[in-house]
C-alpha positions as CSV (number, residue, x, y, z in Angstrom):
1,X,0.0,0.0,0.0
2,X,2.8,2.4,0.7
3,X,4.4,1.7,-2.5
4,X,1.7,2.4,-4.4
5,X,1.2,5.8,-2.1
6,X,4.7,6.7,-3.0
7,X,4.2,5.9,-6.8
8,X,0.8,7.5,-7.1
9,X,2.5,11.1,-5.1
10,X,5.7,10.6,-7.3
11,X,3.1,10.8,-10.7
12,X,1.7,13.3,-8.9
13,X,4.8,15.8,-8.4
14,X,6.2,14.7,-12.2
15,X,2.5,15.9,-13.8
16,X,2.5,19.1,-11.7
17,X,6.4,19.8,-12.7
18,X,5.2,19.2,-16.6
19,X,2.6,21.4,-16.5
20,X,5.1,23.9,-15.2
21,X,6.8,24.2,-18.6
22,X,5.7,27.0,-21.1
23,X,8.3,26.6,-23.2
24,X,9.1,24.0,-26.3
25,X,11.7,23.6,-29.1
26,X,11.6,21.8,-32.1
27,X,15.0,21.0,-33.3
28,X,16.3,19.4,-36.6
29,X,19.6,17.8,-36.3
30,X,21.6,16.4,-39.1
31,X,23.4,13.7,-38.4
32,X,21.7,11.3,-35.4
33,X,22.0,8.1,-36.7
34,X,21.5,5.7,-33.2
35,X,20.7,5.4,-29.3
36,X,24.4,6.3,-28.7
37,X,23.8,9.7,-30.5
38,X,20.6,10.4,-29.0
39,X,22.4,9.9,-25.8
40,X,24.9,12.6,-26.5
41,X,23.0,15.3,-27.8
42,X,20.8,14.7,-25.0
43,X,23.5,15.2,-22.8
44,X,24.8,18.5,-23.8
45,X,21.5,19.7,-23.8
46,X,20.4,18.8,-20.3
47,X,23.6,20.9,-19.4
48,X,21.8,23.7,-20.2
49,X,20.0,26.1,-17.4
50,X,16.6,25.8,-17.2
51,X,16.1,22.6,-19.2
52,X,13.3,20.2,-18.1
53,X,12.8,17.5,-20.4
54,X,15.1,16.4,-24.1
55,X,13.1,13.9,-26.1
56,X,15.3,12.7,-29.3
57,X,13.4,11.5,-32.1
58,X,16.3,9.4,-34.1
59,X,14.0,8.3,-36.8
60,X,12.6,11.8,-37.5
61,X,16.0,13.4,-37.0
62,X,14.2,15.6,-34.1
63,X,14.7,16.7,-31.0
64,X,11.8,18.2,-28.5
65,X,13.6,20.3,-26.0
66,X,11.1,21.7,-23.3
67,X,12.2,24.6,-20.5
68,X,11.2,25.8,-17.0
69,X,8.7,28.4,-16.8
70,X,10.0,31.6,-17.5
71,X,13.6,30.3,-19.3
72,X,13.6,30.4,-22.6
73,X,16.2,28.4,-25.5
74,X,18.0,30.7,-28.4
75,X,18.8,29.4,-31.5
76,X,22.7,30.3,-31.0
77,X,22.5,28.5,-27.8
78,X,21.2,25.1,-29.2
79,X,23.2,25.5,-31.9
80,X,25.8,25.3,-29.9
81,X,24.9,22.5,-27.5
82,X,24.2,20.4,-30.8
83,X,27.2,21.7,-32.2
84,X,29.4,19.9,-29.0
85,X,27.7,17.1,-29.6
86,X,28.9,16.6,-33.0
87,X,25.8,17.0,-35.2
88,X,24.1,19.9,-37.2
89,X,21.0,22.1,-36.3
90,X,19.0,21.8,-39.5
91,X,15.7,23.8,-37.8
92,X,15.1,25.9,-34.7
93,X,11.1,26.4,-33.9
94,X,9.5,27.3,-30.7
95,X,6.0,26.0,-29.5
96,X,4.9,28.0,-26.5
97,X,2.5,26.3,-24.1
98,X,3.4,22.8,-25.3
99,X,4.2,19.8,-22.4
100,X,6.9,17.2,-23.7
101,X,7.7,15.9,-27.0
102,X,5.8,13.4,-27.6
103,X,2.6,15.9,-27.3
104,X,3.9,18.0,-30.0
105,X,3.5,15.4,-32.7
């Protein structure tokens, strides 16, 4: 019973924290090919402040990026962070109001 307690509070907490987020990036990247480069790229973008979520897309060559309320993402600076990674940014949209890639499509 405290199990599912702690699991149902946890869902709780992850749903409120999700709806939280006003702001959502589309980004095209050249170059992801497998897991291992969805992995990186998802790593140098979690480094930036005020990222919440990073949902890569390998198939589609897309990346949902999704910030705390009231942070934003520029194109230089995801440029950038895809950049270190070692792939291209094709495409850099915004999609204010959105919650989490998978949503968006």
């Amino acid at each position: 019973m405290i199990k599912k307690l702690s699991l149902l509070l946890s869902a709780l907490i992850f749903s409120v924290a999700v709806l939280a987020v006003d702001n959502h990036y589309v980004l095209g990247v050249d170059g992801l090919a497998c897991p291992f480069c969805a992995y990186g790229i998802e790593k140098r973008l979690n480094k930036i402040e005020g990222v919440t979520d990073v949902q890569v897309d390998v198939g589609e060559s897309v990346v949902h990026v999704s910030m705390r309320e009231g942070k934003t993402l520029t194109e230089d600076r995801a440029s950038q962070a895809v950049d270190e990674a070692g792939f291209t940014l094709r495409s850099f949209s915004e999609a204010e109001g959105e919650t989490g890639g998978n949503d968006a499509q």
